[in-house]
N, C-alpha and C positions, 0 to 999 in steps of 0.2 A: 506348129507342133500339134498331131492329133492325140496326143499323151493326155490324161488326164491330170489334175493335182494331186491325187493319190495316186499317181504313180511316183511323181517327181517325189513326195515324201516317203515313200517305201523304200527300203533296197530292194533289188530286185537281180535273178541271174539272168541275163541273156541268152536265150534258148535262139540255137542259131534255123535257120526255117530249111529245111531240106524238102521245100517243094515247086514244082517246076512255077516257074513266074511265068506272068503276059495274060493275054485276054482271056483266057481258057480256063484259070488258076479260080479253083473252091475253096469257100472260105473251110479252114480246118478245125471243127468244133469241138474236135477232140483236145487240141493243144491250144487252145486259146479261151472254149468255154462259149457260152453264150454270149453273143452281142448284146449292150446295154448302152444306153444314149447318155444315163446316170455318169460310167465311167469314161465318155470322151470329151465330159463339157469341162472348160477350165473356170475356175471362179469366176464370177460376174463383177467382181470388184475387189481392189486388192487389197482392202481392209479386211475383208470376208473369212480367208483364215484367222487371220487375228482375232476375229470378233467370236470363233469357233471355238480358240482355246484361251479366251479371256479371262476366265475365272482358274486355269490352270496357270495361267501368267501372273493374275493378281494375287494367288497363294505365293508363286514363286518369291514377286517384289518382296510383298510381306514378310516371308521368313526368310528373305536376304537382309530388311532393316533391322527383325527382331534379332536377328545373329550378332549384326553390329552392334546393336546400342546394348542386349544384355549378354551376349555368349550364346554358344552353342548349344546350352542345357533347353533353351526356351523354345526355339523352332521344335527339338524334337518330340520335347514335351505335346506341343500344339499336332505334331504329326501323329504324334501315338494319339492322341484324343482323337483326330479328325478319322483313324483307321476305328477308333473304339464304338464312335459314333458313328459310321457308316456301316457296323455290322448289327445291327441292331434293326431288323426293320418288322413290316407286321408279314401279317401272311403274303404270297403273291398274288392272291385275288382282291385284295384288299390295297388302296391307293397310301402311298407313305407320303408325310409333309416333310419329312425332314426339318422340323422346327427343329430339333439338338444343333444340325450339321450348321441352318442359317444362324444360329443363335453363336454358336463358334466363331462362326464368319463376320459377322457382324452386319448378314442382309435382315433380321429380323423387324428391323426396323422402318424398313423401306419398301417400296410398293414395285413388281418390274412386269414385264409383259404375259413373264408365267405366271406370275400369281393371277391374275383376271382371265387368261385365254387357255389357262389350263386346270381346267374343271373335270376330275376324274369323274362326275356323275354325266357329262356330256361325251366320253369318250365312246371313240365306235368299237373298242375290243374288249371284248368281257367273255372270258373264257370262264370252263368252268371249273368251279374250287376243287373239286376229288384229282382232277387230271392234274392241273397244275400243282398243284401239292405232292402227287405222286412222282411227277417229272423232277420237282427240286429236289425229292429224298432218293434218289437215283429207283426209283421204283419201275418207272418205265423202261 
């Protein structure tokens, strides 16, 4: 299967190909877009989705047990905070911790790979504050 995993998780319509086949046939850049090697490789391990949306799994478990043991009032409660505190962040030129969101969560306690290997004062993209400010307030 040369399909990629993003395709298998998308729906998708099937555009049927109205061009002549065999040796002679060009690739059609209009109806397919650019080649990219990104979209034909399939995971390299079949934990790898999983481990992609793990922290959307571990909220799910989470407010599957909270529903159980106290009712429905408590996930939601937990989801309107988790919406309340992800709206809140600093400027775009400026790097957010998210300590509110881990402190919700209950990573503030714990040490993981992002916190040591993702140091926004080492990062290669630093654009600059006027633009990117202008671009969030639909200015551009």
């Amino acid at each position: 299967n040369s399909r990629g995993a993003s395709s298998l998780l998308k729906d998708s319509i099937p555009i049927p190909e109205f061009s002549a086949s065999g040796s002679f046939e060009g690739y059609d850049l209009l109806r397919r877009g650019f080649t990219s090697v990104k979209n034909e490789l399939l995971p390299s391990h079949p934990l790898e989705l999983s481990e992609k949306n793990f922290q959307l799994n571990q909220d799910k478990t989470n407010f599957a047990t909270l529903r159980n043991i106290q009712g429905i009032h408590a996930p939601l409660k937990l989801q309107m905070e988790f919406r309340a505190v992800k709206q809140v962040q600093r400027l775009p030129f400026l790097h957010s911790s998210n300590i509110a969101l881990d402190t919700l969560r209950g990573n503030d306690e714990s040490i993981g790979f992002e916190d040591i290997l993702n140091d926004p004062s080492q990062s290669e993209v630093m654009g600059e504050p006027h633009m990117m400010m202008e671009y969030k307030l639909g200015l551009l």
